[in-house]
C-alpha positions as CSV (number, residue, x, y, z in Angstrom):
1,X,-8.0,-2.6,19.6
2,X,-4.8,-1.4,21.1
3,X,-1.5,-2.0,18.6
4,X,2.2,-0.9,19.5
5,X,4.5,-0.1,16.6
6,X,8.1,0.4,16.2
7,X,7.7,3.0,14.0
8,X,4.1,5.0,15.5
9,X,4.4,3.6,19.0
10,X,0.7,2.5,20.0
11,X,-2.1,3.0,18.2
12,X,-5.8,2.6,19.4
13,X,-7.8,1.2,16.4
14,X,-11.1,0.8,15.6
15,X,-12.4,-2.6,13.5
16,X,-13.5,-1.0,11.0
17,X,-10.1,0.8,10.6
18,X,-8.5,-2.7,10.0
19,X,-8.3,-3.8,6.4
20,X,-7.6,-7.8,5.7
21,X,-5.7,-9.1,2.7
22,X,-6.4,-12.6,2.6
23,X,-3.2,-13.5,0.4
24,X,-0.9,-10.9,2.7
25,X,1.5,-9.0,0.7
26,X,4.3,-10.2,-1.3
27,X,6.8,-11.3,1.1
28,X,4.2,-11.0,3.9
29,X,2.3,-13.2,3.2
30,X,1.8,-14.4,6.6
31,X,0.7,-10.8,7.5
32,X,-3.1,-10.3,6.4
33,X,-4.2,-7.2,8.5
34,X,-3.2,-4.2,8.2
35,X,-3.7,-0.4,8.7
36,X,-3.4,3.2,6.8
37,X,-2.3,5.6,8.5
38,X,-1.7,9.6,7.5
39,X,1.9,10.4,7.7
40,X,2.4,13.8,9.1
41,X,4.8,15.2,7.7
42,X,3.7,14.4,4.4
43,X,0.5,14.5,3.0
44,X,1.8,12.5,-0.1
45,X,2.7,10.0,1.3
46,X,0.6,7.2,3.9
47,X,1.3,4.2,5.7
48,X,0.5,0.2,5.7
49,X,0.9,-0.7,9.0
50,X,0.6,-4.7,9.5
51,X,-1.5,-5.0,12.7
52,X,0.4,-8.0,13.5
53,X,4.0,-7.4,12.9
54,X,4.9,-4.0,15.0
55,X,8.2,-3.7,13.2
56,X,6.5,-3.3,9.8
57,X,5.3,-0.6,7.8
58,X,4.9,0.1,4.2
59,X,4.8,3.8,2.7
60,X,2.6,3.9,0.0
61,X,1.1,6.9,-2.5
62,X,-1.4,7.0,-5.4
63,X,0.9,5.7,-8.4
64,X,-0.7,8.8,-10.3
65,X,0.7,11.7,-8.5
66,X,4.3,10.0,-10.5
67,X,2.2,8.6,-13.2
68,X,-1.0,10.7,-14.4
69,X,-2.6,8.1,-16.4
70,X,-1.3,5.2,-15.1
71,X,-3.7,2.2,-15.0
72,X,-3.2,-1.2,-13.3
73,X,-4.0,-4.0,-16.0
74,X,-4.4,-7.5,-14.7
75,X,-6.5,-10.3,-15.1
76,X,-9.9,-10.2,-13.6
77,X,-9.6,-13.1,-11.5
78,X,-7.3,-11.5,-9.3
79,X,-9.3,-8.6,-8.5
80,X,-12.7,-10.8,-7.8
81,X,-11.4,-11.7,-4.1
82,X,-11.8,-7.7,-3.8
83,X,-15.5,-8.3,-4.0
84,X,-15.6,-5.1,-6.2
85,X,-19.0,-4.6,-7.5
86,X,-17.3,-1.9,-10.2
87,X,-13.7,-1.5,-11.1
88,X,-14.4,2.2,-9.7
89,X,-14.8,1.1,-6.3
90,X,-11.2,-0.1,-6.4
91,X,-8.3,1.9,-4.6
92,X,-5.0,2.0,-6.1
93,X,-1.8,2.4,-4.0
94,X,2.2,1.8,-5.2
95,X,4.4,0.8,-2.3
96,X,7.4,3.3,-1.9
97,X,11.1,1.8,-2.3
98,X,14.2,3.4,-2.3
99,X,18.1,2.8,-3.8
100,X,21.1,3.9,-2.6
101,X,20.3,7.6,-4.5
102,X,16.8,8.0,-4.8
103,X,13.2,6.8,-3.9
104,X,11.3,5.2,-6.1
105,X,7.5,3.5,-6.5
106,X,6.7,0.0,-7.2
107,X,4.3,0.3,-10.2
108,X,4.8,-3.8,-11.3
109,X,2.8,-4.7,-8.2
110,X,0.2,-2.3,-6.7
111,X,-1.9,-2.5,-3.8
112,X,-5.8,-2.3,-4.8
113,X,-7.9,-2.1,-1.9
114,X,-12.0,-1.9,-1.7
115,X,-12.3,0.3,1.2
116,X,-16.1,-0.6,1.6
117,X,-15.7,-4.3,2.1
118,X,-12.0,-3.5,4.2
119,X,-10.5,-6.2,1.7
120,X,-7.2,-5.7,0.0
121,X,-4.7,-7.4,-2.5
122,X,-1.3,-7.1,-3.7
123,X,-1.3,-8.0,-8.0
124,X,1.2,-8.3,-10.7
125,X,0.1,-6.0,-13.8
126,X,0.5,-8.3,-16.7
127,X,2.0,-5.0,-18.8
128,X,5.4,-3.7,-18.6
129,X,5.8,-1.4,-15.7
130,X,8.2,-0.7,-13.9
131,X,9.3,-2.2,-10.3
132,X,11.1,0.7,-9.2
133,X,9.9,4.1,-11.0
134,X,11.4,7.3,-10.2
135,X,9.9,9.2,-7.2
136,X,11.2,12.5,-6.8
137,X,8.3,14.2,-6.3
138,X,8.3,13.3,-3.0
139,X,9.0,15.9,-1.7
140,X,10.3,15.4,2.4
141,X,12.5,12.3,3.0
142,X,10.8,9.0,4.7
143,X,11.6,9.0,8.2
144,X,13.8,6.0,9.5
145,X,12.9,2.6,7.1
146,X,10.7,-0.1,8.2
């Protein structure tokens, strides 16, 4: 499968590299496939590439590299479309924001992916965390914003 994108120009994909989120993403929701993809200039940091909408990509990072033992608590019925045989098959990403001074990492509403089934979801922790925690760990800036 052949994809252009605004921000990776075209990509050549494989099925299997394709991952659907049935519900789409929070203000997606109309886009339900997407892509990660390696940045490369920084190993930190990766990419959710919708398959559909060129124009739109997501940088995401593991929520622990910010918050060591951070853990996503929600209710189980929004992990079972995951099809997760154990909560240790589940992948956890934070979606990378930024403010007028600083970038930061959405910890309120993760990404948890099951990489063997290619199935994602976007959940709401029922805890108090933060929607836009500190990120300056990051190291290199973001290139241009989606």
């Amino acid at each position: 499968m052949l994809i252009q994108t605004t921000r990776f120009g075209w990509l050549r994909l494989r099925e299997e590299d394709v991952l659907l989120f049935p519900s789409g993403l929070i203000g997606w929701e109309d886009c339900r496939q997407w892509v990660i993809l390696a940045d490369a200039e920084n190993e930190a940091i990766g990419w959710l590439q919708s398959v559909t909408r060129p124009d739109l990509a997501l940088a995401v990072v593991s929520p622990r590299r910010f918050v060591p033992n951070y853990r996503v608590r929600v209710v189980r019925r929004q992990l079972l479309p995951l099809q997760l045989e154990s909560v240790a098959q589940a992948y956890v990403l934070a979606i990378v924001g930024k403010t007028e001074t600083a970038l930061t990492v959405n910890l309120k509403a993760p990404v948890i992916l099951n990489l063997q089934r290619r199935l994602g979801r976007q959940v709401v922790t029922r805890d108090d965390q933060p929607i836009a925690h500190p990120a300056g760990a990051l190291s290199r800036p973001l290139r241009k914003s989606a």
